[in-house]
N, CA, C and O atoms as a GROMACS GRO file, in nm:
protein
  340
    1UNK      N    1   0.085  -0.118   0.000
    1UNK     CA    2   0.000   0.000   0.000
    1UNK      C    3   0.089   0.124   0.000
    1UNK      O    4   0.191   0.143   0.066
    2UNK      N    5   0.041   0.189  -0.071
    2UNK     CA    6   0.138   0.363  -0.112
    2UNK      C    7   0.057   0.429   0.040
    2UNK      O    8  -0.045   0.392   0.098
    3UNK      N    9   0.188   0.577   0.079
    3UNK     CA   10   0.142   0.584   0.182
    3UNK      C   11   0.042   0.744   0.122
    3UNK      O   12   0.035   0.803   0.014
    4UNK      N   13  -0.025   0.765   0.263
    4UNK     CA   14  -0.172   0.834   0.264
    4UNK      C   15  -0.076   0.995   0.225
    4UNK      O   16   0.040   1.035   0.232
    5UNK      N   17  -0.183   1.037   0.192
    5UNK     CA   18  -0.158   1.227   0.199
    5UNK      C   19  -0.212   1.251   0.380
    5UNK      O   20  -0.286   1.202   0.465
    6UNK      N   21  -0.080   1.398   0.354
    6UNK     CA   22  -0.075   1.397   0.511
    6UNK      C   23  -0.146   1.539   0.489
    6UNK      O   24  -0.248   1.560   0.555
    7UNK      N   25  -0.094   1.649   0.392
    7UNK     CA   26  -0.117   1.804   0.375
    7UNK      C   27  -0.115   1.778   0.211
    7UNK      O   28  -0.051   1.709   0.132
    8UNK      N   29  -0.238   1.891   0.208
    8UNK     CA   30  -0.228   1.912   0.078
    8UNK      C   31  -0.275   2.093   0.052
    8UNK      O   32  -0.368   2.156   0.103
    9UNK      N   33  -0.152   2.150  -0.066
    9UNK     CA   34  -0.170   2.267  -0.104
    9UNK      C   35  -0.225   2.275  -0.204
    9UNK      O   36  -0.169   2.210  -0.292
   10UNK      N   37  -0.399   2.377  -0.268
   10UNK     CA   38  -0.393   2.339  -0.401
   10UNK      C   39  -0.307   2.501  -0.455
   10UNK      O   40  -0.273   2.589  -0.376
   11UNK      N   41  -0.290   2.504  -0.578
   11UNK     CA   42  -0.185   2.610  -0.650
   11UNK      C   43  -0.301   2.642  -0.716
   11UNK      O   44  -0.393   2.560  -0.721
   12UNK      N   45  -0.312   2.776  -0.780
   12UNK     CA   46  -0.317   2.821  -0.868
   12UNK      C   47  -0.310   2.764  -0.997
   12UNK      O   48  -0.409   2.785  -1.066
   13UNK      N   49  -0.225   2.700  -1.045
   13UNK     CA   50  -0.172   2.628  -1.185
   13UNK      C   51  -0.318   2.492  -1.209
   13UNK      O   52  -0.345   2.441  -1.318
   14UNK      N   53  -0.379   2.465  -1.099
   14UNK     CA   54  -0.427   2.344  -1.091
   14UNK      C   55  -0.359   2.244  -1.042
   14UNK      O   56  -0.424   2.139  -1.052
   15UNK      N   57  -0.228   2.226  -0.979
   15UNK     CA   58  -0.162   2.143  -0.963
   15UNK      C   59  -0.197   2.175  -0.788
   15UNK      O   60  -0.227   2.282  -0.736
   16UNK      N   61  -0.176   2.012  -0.714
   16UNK     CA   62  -0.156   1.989  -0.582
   16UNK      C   63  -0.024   1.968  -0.497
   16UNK      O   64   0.008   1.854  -0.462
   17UNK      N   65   0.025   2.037  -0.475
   17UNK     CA   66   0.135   1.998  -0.372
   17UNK      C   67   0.098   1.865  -0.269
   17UNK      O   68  -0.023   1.844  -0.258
   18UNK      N   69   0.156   1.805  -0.219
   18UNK     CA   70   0.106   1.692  -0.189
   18UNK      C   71   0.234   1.661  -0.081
   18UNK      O   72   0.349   1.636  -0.116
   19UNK      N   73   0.175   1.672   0.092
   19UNK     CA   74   0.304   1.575   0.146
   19UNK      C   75   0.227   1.460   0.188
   19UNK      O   76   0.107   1.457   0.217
   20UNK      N   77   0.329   1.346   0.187
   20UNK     CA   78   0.243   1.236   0.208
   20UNK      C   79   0.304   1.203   0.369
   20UNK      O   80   0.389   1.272   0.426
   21UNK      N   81   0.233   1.070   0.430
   21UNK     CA   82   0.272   1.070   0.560
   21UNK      C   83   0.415   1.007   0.586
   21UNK      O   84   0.454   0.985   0.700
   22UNK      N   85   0.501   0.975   0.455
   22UNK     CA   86   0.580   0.936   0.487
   22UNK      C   87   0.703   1.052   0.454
   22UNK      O   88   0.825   1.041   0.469
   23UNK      N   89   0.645   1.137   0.417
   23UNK     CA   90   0.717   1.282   0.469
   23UNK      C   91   0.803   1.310   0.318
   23UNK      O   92   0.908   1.374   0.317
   24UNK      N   93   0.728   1.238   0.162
   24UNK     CA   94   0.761   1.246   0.063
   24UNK      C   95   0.674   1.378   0.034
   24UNK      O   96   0.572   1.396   0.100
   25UNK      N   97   0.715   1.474  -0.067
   25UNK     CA   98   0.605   1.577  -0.111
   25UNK      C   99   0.645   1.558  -0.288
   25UNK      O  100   0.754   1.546  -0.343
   26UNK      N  101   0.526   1.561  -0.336
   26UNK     CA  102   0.492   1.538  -0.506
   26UNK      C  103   0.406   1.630  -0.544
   26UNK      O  104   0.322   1.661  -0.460
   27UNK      N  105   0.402   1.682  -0.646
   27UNK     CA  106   0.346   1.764  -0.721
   27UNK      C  107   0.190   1.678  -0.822
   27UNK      O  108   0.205   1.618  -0.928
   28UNK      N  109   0.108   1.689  -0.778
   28UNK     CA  110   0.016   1.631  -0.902
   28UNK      C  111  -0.039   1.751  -0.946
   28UNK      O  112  -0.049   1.860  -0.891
   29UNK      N  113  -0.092   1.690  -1.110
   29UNK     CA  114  -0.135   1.790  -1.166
   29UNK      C  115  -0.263   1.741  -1.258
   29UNK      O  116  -0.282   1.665  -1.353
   30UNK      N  117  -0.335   1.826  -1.177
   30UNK     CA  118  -0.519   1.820  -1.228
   30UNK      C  119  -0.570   1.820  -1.355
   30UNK      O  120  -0.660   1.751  -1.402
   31UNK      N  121  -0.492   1.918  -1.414
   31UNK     CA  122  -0.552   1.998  -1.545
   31UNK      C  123  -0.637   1.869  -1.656
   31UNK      O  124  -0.733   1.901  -1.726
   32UNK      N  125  -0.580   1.725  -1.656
   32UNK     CA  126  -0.582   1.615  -1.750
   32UNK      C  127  -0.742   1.578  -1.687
   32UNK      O  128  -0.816   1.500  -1.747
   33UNK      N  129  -0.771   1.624  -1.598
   33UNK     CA  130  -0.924   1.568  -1.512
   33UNK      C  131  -1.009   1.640  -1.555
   33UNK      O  132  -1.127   1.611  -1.538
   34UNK      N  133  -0.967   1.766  -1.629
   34UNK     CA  134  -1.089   1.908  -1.565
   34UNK      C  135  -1.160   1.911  -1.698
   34UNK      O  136  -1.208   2.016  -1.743
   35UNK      N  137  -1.168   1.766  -1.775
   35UNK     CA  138  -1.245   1.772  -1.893
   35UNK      C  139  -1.337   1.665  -1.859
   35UNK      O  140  -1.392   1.617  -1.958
   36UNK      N  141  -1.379   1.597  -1.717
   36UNK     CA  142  -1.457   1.462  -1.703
   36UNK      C  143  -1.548   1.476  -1.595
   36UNK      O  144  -1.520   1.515  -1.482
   37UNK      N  145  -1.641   1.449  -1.630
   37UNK     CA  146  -1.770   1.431  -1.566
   37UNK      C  147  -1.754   1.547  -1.412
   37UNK      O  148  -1.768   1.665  -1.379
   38UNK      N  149  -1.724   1.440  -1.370
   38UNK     CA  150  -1.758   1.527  -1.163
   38UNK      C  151  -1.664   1.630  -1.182
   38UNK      O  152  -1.699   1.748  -1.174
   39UNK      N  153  -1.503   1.585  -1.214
   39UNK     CA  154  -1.419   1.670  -1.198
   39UNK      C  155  -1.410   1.875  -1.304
   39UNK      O  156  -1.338   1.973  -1.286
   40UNK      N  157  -1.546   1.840  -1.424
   40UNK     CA  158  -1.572   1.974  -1.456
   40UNK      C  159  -1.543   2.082  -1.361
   40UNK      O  160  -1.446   2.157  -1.363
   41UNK      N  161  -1.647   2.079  -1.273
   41UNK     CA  162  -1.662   2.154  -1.137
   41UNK      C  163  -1.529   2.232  -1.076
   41UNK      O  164  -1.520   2.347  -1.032
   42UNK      N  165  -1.426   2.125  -1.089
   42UNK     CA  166  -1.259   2.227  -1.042
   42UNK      C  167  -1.206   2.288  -1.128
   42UNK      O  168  -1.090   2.323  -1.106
   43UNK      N  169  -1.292   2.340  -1.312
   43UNK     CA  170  -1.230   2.407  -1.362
   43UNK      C  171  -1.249   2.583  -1.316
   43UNK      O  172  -1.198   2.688  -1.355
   44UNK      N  173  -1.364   2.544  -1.203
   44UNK     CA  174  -1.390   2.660  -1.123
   44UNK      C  175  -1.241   2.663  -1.001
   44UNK      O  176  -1.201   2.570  -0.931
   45UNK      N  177  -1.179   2.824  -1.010
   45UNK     CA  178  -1.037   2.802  -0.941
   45UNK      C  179  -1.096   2.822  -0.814
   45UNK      O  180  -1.065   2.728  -0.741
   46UNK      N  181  -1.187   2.929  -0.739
   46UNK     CA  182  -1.182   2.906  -0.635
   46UNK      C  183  -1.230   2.765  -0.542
   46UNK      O  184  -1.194   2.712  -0.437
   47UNK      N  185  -1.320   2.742  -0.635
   47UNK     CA  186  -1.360   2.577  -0.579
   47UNK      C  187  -1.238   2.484  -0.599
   47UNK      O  188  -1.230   2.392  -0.518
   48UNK      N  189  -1.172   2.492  -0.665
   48UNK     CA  190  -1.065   2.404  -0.684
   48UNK      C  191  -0.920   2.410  -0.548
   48UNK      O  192  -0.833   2.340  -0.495
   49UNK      N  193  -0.978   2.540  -0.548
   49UNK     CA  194  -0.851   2.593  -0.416
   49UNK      C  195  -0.908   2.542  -0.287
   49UNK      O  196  -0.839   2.556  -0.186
   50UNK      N  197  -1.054   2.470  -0.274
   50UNK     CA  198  -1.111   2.477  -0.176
   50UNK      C  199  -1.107   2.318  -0.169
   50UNK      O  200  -1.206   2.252  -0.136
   51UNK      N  201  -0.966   2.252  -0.209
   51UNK     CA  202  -0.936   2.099  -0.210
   51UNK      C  203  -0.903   2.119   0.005
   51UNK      O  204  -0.910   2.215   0.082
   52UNK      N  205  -0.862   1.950   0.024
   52UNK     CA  206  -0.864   1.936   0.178
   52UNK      C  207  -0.824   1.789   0.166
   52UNK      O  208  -0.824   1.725   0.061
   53UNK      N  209  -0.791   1.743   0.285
   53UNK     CA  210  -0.714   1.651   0.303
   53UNK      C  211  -0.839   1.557   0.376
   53UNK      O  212  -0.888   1.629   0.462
   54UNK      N  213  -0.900   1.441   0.375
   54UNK     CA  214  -0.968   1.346   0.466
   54UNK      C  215  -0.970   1.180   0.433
   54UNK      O  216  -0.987   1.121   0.326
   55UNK      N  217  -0.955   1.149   0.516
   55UNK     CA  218  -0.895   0.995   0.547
   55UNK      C  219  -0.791   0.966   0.423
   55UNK      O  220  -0.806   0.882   0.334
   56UNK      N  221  -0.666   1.069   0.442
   56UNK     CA  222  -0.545   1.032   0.318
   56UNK      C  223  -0.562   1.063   0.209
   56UNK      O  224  -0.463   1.068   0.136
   57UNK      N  225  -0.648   1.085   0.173
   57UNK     CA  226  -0.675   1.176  -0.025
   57UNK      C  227  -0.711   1.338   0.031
   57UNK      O  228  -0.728   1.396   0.139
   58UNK      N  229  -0.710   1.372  -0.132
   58UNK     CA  230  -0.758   1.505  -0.126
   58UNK      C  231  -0.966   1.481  -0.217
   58UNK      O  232  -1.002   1.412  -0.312
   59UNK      N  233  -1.037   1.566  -0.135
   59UNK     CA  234  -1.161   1.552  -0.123
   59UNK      C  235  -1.180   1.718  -0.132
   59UNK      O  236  -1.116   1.805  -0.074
   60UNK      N  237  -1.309   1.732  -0.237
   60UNK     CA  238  -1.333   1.866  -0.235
   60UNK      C  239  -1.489   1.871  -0.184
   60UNK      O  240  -1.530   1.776  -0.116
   61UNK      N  241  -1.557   1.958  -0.208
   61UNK     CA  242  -1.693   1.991  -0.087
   61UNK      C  243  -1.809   1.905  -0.174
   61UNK      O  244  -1.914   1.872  -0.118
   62UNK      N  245  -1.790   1.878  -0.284
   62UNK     CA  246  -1.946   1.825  -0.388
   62UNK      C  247  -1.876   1.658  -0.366
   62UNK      O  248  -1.967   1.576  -0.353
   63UNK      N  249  -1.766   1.608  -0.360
   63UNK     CA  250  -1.773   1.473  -0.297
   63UNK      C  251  -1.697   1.418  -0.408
   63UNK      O  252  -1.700   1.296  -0.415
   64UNK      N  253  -1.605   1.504  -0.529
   64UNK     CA  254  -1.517   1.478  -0.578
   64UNK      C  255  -1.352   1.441  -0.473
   64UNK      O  256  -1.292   1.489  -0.377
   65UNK      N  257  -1.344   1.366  -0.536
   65UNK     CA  258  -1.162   1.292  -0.465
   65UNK      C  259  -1.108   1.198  -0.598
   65UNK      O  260  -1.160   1.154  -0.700
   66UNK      N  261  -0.989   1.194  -0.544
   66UNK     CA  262  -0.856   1.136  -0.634
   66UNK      C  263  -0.804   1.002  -0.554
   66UNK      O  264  -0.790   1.007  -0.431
   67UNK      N  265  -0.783   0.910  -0.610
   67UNK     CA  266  -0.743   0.760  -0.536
   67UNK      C  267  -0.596   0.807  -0.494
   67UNK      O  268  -0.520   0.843  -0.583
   68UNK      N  269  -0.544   0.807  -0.324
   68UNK     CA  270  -0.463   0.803  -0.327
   68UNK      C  271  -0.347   0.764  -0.390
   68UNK      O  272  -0.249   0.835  -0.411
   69UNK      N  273  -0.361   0.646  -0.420
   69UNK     CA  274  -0.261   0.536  -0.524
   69UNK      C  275  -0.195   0.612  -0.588
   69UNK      O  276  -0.072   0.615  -0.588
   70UNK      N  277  -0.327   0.739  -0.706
   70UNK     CA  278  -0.347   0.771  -0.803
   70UNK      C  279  -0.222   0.904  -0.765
   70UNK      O  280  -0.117   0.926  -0.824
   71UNK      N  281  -0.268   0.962  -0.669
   71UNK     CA  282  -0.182   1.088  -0.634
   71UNK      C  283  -0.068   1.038  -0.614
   71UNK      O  284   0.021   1.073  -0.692
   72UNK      N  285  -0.042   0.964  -0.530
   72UNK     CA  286   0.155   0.895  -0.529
   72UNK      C  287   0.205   0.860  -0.607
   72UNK      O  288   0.326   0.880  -0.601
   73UNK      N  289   0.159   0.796  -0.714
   73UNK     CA  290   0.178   0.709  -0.828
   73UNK      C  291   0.197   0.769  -0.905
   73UNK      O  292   0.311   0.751  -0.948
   74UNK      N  293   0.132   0.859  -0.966
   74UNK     CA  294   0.087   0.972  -1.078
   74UNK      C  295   0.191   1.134  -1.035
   74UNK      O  296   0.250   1.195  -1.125
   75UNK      N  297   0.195   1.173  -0.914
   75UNK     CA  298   0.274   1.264  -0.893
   75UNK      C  299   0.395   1.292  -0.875
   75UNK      O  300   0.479   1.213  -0.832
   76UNK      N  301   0.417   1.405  -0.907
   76UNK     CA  302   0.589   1.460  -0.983
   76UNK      C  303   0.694   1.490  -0.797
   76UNK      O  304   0.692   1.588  -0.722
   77UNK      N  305   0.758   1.383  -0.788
   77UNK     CA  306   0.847   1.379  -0.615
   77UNK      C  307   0.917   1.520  -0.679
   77UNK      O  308   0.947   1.546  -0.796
   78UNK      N  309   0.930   1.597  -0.559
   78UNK     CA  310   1.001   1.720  -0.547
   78UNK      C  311   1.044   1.716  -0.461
   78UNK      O  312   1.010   1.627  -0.384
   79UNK      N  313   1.176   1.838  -0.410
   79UNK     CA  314   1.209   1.861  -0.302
   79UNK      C  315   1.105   1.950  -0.209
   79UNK      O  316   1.000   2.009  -0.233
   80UNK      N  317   1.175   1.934  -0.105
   80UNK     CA  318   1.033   1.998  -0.032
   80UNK      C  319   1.083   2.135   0.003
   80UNK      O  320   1.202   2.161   0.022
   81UNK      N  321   0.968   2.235   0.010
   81UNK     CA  322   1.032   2.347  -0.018
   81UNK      C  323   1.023   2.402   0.113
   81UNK      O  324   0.948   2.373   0.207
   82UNK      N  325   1.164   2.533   0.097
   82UNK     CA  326   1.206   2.568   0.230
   82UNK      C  327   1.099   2.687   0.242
   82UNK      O  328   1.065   2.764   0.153
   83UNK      N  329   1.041   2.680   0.418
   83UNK     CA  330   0.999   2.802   0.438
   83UNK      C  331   1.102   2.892   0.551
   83UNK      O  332   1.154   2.848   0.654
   84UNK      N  333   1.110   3.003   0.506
   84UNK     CA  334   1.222   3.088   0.611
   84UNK      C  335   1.122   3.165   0.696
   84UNK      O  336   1.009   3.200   0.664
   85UNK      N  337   1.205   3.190   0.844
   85UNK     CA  338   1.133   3.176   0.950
   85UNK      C  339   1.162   3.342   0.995
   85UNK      O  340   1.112   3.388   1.098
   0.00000   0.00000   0.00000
């Protein structure tokens, strides 16, 4: 089993920042969804910004979500970025 999303940022671009619980962070990117059925709905940006993290995926408010698998599997590993304090 791939591990769960721990935090998720959505961007602007359509893309999700993604840390997972094993403290990997990946980049997925939406845009390839925002032509199918449920997922229309996030070609709206503020609804799309209004993604959230519950039981390990990202879940938005109308009851659209992404298979975890799908987000680990499918998303671009990055370094994780520094915040200065």
């Amino acid at each position: 089993m791939n591990p769960r999303v721990k935090e998720v940022f959505p961007k602007k671009d359509h893309t999700l920042l993604l840390v997972f619980k094993n403290g990997e962070t990946k980049l997925y990117d939406c845009k390839p969804l925002l032509d199918f059925g449920v997922f229309q709905e996030l070609n709206d940006l503020n609804y799309f910004l209004m993604a959230k993290v519950e039981h390990g995926t990202v879940v938005w408010p109308h009851e659209q979500d992404i298979c975890p698998d799908t987000l680990y599997l499918e998303g671009k590993k990055i370094k994780k970025e520094c915040n200065a304090v």
